[in-house]
N, C-alpha and C positions, 0 to 999 in steps of 0.2 A: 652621343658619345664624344664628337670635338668638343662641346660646352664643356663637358665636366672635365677632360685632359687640358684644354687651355688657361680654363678658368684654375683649376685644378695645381697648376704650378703658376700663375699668376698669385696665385694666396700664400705659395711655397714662401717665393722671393718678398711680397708682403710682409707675411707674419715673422720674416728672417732677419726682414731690415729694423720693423719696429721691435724687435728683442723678445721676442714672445719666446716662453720659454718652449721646448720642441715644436716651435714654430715652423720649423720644414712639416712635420708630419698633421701639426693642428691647420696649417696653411691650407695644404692639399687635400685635407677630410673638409674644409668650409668652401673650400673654393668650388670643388667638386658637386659639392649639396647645390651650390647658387650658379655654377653652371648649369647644370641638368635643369633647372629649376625655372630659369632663367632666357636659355638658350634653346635645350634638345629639346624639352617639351613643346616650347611653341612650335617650333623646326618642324616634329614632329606630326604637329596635328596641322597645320598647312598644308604638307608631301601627305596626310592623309584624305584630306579635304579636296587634293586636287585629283589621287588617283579615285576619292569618290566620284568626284564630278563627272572625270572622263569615263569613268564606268556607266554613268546615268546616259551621260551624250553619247555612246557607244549602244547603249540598250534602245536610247530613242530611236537611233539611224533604224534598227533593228524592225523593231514596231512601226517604224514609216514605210521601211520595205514591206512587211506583211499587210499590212493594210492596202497598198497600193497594189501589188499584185493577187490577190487575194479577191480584190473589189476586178480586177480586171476576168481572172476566172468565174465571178458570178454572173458577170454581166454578158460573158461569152455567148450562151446560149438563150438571148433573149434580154427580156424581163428579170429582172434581179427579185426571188421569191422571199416572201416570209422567215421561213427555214434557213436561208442565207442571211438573212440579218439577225435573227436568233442567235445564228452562229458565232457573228460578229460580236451582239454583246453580250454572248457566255465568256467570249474570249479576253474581253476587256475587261469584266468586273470578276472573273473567277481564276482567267488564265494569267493574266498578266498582272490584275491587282490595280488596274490603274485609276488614277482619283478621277474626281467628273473634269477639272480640265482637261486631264489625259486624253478623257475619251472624248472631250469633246472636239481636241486636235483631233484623233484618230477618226472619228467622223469625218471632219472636214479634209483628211489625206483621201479616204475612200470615195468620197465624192468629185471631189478633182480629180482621181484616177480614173472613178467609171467614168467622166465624162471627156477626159482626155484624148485627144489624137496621136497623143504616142502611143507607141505600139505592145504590145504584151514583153515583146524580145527587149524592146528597148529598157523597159523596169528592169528585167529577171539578167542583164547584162549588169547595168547600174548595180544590184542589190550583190553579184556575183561579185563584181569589182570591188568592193566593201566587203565584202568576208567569204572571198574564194580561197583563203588559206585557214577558216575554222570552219571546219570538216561538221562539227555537231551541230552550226546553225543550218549548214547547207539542208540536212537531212533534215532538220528541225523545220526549214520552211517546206522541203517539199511534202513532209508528212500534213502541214499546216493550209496548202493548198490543194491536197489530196481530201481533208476533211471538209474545205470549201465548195471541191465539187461532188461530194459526196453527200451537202444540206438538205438540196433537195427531193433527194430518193434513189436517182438515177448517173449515171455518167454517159453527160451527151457526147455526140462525137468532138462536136467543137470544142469541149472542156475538155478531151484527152488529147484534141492534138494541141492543146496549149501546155497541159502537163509533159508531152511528149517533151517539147520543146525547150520546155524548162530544164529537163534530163538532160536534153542536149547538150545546153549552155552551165550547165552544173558539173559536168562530164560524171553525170549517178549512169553508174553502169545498168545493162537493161536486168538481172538479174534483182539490182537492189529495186530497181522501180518494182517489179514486179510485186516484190516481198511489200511494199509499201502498200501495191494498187490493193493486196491479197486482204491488207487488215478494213480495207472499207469495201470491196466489192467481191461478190463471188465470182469467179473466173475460169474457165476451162484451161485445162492441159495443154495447149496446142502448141505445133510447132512454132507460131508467131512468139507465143510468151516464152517459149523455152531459150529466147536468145540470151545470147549471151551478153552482147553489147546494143548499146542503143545505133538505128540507124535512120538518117535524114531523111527515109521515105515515110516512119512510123506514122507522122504529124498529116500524112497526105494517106494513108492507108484507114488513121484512123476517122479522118472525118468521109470517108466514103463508107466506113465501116466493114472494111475489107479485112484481108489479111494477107501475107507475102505468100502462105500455102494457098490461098485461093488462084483457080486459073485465071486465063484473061477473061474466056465468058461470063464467071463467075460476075469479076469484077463490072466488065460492060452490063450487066443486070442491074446489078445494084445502082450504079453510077445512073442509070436510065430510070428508074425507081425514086433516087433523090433528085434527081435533076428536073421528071415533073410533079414530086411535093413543093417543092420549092422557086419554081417556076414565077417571076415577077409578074408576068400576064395572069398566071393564075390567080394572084393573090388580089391582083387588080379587081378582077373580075367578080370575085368572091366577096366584094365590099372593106377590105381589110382596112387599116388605118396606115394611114403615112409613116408612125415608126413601124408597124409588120411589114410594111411594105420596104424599107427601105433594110429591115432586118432578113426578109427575103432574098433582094439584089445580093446583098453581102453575102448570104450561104450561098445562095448562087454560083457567084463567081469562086468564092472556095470550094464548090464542089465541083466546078468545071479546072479548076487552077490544080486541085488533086488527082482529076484522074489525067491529064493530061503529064503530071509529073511521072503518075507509075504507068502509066502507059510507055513515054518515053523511056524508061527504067528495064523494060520488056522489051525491047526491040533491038 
């Protein structure tokens, strides 16, 4: 629109000097044409071209987030299964559409993540701070690592106290989690899921696989239950392999670091 009003009475004064006859008005209908033509078009498709780009660079941050956390809930409960990379690339060639370099990035984010020593919180922080004010991605990824832990059959403890956690740091009230867990898991009634809001013990309740209506005995059962499945002498003993074994130490100490939290919580 400036092309064609600039140029638009530059032709005015033009066609007025060279004596053209209704040169004010043929001025402004040429100038106008070679503005637009000249000027707004290209303008145009630049300020198009860049709010494309940022739309793509916006989408990628997007898909780096999902794949990094994503890869970190398969790998929570062990061995990253079949079912779990199925899942991965349904999601690359059907959900997101992305070409083979696409995915061949997104592979290699998923790999650097499972193998990464940052922490689950530390991504779902990161991914938070990059789009804590678009509400539709927030829901969009926890629906998306609600499907990740749901590949392969079951929901371990470890994979819901990372979901918890997620909730947490997303601030997804415990109502909406629930309606989320509802679409991939079947779930009982309980006083636990009828919360209302999410609370910092969930992530420690869920991997002892308790609940805030259970008593304490309850709890010390269970907690004595996991604590000699998972037992590093046991596994030792058992011939395991050096990653079971060191996948053991780790529930280990998460399952002694949980009930010590809701034990504390009780007193």
């Amino acid at each position: 629109m400036k092309g064609k009003l600039l140029f638009g009475i530059l032709g005015m004064i033009l066609f007025d000097v060279i004596g053209v006859p209704l040169g004010g008005l043929l001025g402004f209908l040429a100038g106008s044409w070679a503005g637009h033509h000249l000027f707004d078009i290209p303008r145009e498709k630049v300020e198009s071209e860049k709010t494309f780009n940022a739309h793509k660079k916006r989408q990628g941050r997007f898909l780096y987030h999902v794949f990094s956390l994503c890869a970190k809930v398969a790998k929570s409960d062990g061995a990253i299964t079949k079912s779990e990379i199925s899942l991965m690339e349904n999601l690359m060639r059907n959900h997101f559409h992305m070409s083979d370099r696409g995915r061949a990035e997104a592979i290699g984010v998923w790999k650097r993540s499972k193998d990464s020593q940052a922490s689950f919180d530390e991504y779902a922080r990161d991914f938070y701070s990059d789009f804590g004010r678009e509400r539709h991605q927030i829901m969009n990824m926890m629906d998306l690592l609600f499907a990740t832990a749901a590949a392969d059959g079951g929901l371990h403890p470890r994979e819901e106290e990372l979901l918890l956690r997620a909730a947490g740091i997303f601030h997804i009230g415990r109502m909406q989690y629930e309606r989320i867990k509802a679409r991939y898991f079947h779930t009982q009634s309980t006083q636990y899921h009828r919360q209302a809001f999410w609370s910092p013990l969930d992530p420690y309740y869920a991997v002892l696989g308790a609940s805030p209506s259970d008593s304490v005995d309850e709890i010390k059962k269970k907690y004595r239950l996991l604590a000699v499945k998972w037992h590093p002498d046991k596994m030792a003993a058992a011939g395991a392999s050096q990653e079971a074994q060191r996948h053991a130490k780790e529930k280990f100490q998460q399952i002694n670091e949980a009930y010590e939290k809701v034990l504390d919580a009780r007193r």
